[in-house]
GUMAR-771120 format. One line per field, with one value per residue (C-alpha): x, y, z. Coordinates in steps of 0.001 Angstrom, whole numbers, plus 500000, padded with zeros to 6 digits. Example, Ala and Ser with C-alpha at 12.3 -4.5 7.8 and 13.67 -1.06 7.14 Angstrom:
BEGIN
x: 512300_513670
y: 495500_498940
z: 507800_507140
This chain:
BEGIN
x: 063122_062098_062046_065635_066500_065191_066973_070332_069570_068649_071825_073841_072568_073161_076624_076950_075625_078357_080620_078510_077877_082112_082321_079861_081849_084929_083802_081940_085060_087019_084621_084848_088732_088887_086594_088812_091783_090204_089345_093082_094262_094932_094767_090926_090765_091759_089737_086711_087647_088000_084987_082285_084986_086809_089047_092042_091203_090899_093313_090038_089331_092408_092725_089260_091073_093466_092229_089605_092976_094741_091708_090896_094395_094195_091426_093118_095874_092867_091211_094037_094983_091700_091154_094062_092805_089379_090566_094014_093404_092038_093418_092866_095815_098486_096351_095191_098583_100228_097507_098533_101911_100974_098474_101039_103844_101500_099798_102271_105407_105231_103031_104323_100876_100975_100219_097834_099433_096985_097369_101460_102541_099914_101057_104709_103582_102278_105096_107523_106062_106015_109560_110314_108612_110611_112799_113689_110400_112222_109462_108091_111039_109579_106621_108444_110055_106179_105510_108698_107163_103988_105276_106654_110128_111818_110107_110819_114743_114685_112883_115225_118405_116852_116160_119587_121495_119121_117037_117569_116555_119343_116132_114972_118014_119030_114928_116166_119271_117292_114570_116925_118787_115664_114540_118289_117385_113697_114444_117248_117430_116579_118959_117327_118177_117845_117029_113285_112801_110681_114142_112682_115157_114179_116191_114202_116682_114581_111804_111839_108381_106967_105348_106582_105635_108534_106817_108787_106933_107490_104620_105486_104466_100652_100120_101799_099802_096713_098029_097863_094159_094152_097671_096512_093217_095770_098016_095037_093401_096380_098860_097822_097896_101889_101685_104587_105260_108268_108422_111001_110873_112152_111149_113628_111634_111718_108836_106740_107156_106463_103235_102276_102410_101010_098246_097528_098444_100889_102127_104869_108024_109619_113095_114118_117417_117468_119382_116031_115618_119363_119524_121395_117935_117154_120337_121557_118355_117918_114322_114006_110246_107574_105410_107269_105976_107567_106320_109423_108328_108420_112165_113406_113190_111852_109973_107517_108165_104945_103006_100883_099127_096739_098263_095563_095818_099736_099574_097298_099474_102275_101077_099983_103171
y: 324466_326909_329720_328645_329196_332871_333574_332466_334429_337622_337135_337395_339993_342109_340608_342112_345572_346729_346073_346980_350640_350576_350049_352514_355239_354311_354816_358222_359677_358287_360006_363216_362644_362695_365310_367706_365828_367005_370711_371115_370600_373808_372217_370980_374677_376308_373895_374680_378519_378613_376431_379748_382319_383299_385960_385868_385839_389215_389641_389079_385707_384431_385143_383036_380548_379788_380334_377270_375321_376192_375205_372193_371251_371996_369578_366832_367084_367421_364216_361974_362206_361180_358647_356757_357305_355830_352980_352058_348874_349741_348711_353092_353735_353661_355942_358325_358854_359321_361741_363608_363414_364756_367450_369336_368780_370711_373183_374493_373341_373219_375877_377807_378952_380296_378181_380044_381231_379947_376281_376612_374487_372241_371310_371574_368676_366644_367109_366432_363182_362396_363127_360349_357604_358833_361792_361671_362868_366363_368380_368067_370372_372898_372855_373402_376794_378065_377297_379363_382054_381611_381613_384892_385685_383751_380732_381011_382185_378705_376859_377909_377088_373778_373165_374754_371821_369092_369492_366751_369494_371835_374162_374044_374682_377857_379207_378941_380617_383814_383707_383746_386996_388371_387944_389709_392555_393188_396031_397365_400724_399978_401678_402252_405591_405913_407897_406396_406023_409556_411124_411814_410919_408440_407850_406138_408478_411425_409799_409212_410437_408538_404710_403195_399903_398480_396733_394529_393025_393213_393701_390070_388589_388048_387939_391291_393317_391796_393566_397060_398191_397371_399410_402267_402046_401856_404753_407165_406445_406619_408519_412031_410646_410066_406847_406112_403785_402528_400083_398408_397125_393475_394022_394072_396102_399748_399831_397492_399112_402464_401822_399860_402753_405115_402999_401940_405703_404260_408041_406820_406075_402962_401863_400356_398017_396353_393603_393016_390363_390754_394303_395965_395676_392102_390519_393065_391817_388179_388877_385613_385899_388409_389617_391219_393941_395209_397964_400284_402498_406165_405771_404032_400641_397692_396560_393920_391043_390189_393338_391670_389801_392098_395087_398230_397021_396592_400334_401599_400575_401922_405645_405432_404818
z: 821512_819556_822170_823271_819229_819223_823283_821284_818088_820331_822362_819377_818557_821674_821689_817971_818205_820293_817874_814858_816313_817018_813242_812015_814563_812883_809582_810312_812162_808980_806658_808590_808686_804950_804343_806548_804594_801098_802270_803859_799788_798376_794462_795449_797346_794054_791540_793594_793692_789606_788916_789886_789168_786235_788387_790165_793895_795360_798738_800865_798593_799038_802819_803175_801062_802955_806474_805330_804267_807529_810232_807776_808409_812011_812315_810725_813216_816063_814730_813686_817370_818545_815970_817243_820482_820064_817428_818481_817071_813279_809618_808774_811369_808953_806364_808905_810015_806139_805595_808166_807684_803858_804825_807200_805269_802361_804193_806666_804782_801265_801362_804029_805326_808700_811766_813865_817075_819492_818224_817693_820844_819765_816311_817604_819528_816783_814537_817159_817621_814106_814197_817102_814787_811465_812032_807793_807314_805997_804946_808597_809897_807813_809469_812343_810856_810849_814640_815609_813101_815347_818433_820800_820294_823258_822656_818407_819150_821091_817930_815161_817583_817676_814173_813341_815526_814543_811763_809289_806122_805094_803882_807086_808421_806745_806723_810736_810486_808649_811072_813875_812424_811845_815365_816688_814528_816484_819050_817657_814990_811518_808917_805459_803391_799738_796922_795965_792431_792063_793568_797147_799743_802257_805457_808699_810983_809399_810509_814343_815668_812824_812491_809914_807292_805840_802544_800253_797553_794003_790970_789871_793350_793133_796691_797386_794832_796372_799933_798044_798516_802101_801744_800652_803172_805992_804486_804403_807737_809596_807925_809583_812575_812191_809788_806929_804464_802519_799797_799031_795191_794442_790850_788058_785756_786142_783448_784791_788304_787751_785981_788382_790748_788502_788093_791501_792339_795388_796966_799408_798468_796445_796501_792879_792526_789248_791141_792471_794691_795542_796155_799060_801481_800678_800810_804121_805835_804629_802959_800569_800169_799681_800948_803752_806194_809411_811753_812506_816064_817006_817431_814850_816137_814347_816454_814397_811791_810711_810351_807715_810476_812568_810883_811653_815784_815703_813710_816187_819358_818091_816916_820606_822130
């Protein structure tokens, strides 16, 4: 009797583990889940930032920043989907899904952080299917807006006709409409001539032989100032070598703006509009928000949107065309 008591008792047990060890998986992928979920938040990013620093973020700080936001995003999306894979039939379904509904709504939408371009199709593919169970989830067509801004021309023309005809957001539907003028504008001349606010004259047609950055930013746009000593790093390696630079000024304050250069000792030209973020440039080519660089070729063509993004490479190709 007694050995037939422990045979049932150790059968019970081997019929439990299995599901014990399923439970303690589903609570370490759901702790790992959350922990990616908590380092994708840019307020906990920012708290953690301030408590050891009592700076403002250099440009190299805040780039770290928010490339830890943007692959701790990434791997939410990456584990949701294989959460629901591995527990199709869990309570945490509902919460792993609103979290990730939340965290790339935040980080690629709210936010407007850039989706890297060797995971664009993938989170197209996510948010596309979060769109078939709730297409009003209007934030998500946003994060659409960054995948086209991700992906190669063709394939981003394509995006923003798309969310043009059937986005649900009106923001995402006019962000599409300026990125899809923007895009018609690549390959074709750039016009821009004006008297810079130290009275040079600037006109791109004068320039033809030369590379040139296209920078608008303004002094009251954090980000932008950040982009100046890697600016001016750029501007003196390359600028012998056939490199220019033209800023154009969003700022409303000619004070503020030409002390700023002063200061910072900025030597290529600035345009200044005190209509500022309306002026001729901005409104003529759709530029809502700054930081915004693009690489004009030897010819006068623009030729890139984004020269932020791998700037000194996209330079260097270009001064070797």
């Amino acid at each position: 009797m007694r050995n037939k008591i422990i045979l049932a008792v150790l059968l019970g047990l081997t019929l439990w583990v299995p599901y014990l060890a399923k439970a303690d998986d589903e609570a370490s992928a759901l702790e790992k889940f959350n922990r990616n979920v908590q380092a994708a938040d840019p307020a906990r990013a920012r708290a953690a930032f301030e408590r050891s620093n009592t700076n403002l973020p250099t440009k190299e700080e805040m780039d770290r920043m928010v490339k830890g936001m943007v692959d701790a995003a990434v791997d939410v999306m990456d584990q949701a989907g294989q959460f629901e894979k591995r527990f199709p039939q869990s309570t945490q379904r509902v919460q792993v899904h609103d979290s990730l509904v939340n965290t790339l709504e935040m980080v690629f939408g709210s936010m407007g952080f850039p989706v890297p371009k060797n995971r664009a199709s993938d989170v197209e593919i996510c948010v596309r299917d979060l769109l078939k169970k709730d297409p009003d989830q209007s934030r998500l067509y946003l994060v659409l807006v960054r995948v086209a801004e991700a992906s190669p021309i063709a394939k981003a023309h394509d995006l923003y006709v798309d969310l043009i005809n059937d986005s649900r957001s009106e923001l995402a539907q006019q962000m599409a409409r300026e990125g899809l003028v923007k895009l018609e504008r690549v390959g074709k001349l750039l016009d821009i001539n004006f008297t810079a606010l130290d009275g040079r004259k600037v006109n791109l047609a004068d320039l033809r032989g030369k590379v040139v950055l296209v920078d608008f930013w303004a002094t009251t746009c954090v980000p932008c100032v950040r982009e100046f000593p890697s600016l001016k790093q750029l501007y003196e390696k390359y600028h012998t070598n056939g490199l220019e630079i033209v800023g154009i000024s969003l700022d409303t304050d000619k004070t503020a703006l030409t002390r700023f250069l002063e200061t910072e000792k900025i030597s290529w030209p600035q345009y200044y509009d005190p209509a500022g973020a309306t002026n001729r440039f901005a409104t003529q080519y759709g530029v809502t928000g700054i930081p915004v660089m693009w690489l004009v070729d030897k010819h006068g063509v623009l030729r890139q949107l984004d020269a932020r993004d791998d700037q000194e490479a996209k330079v260097e190709a270009l001064l070797k065309e």
